[in-house]
N, C-alpha and C positions, 0 to 999 in steps of 0.2 A: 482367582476368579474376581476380585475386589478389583484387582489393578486394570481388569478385561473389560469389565461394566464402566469404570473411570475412563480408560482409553476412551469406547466408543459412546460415551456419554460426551465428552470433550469433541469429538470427530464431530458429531455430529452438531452440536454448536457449533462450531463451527461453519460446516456445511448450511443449520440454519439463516448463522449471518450473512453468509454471502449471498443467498439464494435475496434476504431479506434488502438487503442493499443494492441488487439488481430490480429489486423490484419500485424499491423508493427512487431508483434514478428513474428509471422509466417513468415515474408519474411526475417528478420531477420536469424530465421534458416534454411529457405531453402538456404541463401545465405552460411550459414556457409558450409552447407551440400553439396554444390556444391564446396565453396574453397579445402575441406576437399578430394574433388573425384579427382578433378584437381592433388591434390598435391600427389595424391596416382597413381594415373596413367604416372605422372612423374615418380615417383620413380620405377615403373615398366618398363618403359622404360627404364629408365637408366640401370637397371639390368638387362636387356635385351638385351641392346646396349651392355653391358661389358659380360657378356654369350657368343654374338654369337662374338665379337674381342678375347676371348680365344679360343673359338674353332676352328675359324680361324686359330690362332697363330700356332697352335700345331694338324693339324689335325690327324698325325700318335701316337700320346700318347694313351699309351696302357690304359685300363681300370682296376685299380690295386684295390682290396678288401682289405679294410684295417682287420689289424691283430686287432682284441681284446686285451683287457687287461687283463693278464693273470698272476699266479704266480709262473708258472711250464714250459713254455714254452719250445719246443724240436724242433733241429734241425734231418730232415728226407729226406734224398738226396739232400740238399740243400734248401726242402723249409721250411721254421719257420713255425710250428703251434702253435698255442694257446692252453693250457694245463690249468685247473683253477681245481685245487686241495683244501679243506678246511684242514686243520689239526683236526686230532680228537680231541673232544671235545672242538675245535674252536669255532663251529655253534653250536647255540642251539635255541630252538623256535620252533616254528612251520613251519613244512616240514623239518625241520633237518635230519629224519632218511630219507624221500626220497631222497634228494638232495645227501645223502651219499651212497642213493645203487645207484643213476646214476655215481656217481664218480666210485663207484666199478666197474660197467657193462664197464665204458667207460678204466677203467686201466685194466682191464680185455683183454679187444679189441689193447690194447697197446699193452699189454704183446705177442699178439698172432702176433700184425706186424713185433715187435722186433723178435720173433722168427725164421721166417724163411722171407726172403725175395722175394722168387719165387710162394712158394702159396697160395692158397685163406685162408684167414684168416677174411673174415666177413660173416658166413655164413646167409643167411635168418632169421633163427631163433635171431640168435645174435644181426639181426640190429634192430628184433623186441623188442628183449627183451631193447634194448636202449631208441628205441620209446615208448613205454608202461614206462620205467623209468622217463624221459622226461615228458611224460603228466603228471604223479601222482605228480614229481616233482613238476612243473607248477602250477596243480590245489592246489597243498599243499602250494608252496609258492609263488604265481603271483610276490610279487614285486623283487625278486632274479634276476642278470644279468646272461641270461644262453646263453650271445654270442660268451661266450668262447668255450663253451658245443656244439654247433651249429656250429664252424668253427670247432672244433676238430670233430667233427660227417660228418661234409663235405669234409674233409679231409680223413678220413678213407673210403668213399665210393669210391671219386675219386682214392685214391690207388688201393683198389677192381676192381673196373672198369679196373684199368690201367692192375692187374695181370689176371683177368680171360680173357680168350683166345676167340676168337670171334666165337658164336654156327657155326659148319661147316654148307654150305648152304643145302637143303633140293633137295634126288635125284632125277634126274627129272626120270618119271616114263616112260617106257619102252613102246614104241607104237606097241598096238595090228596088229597083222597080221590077215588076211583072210584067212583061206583055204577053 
């Protein structure tokens, strides 16, 4: 009976320590888990803190769109746009030939701003045939950088906009009389 009481005297120390060492790990890493939020919510204020002492500093700074990286770039009244041209037989792989009829569409669209400077030069059709170049491009080759394509395609609209003339407003119609 001695050695029965020792056994499950022993068993069950045991059973305590592990039960007790599941428990010390747990607080263990909730402790980590907490140092870990602390030190991220610090760092979030700090960046926070430095956000709003810039925008303090400077609250008249205008909001400037940065220019892409481009290998053709062109000056047009003074503003620089992004031009990204490939050279033939540069690119090869897959979406090669799309990426080179958007090139075409979009030198195409060039050709017609250069041309005349007073009028419209992107018609409807034109911006679709850009946008339909654009997705097949895309879907042909997702990993390709088309920010150049996108500032140069925002640029040509904003032109557009700037030459066509504002629709005249609509007559106001003429009030019935009684006889």
């Amino acid at each position: 009976m001695k050695y029965l009481f020792t056994f499950l005297f022993l068993a069950s120390v045991h059973l305590a320590q592990a039960q007790t060492s599941l428990l010390l790990g747990g607080v263990r890493a909730a402790t980590q888990i907490g140092t870990m939020a602390a030190r991220n919510s610090k760092a979030k204020a700090k960046a926070k803190h430095k956000t709003i002492g810039a925008e303090e500093a400077s609250p008249t700074t205008p909001v400037v769109i940065p220019t892409p990286k481009s290998n053709s770039a062109f000056n047009y009244q003074g503003q620089q746009v992004a031009r990204q041209r490939t050279e033939p037989g540069a690119l090869s792989g897959k979406g090669s030939a799309e990426i080179g009829a958007l090139e075409t569409v979009l030198e195409q669209t060039h050709q017609a701003l250069l041309a005349d400077s007073a009028q419209s030069f992107l018609p409807a059709a034109q911006l679709d045939a850009i946008r339909s170049a654009a997705r097949q491009a895309a879907a042909a080759r997702p990993s390709w950088d088309y920010s150049a394509y996108q500032h140069e395609v925002a640029f040509y609209q904003r032109e557009e906009a700037r030459r066509t003339p504002p629709a005249p407003a609509p007559a106001k119609p003429k009030p019935r009389t009684r006889k």
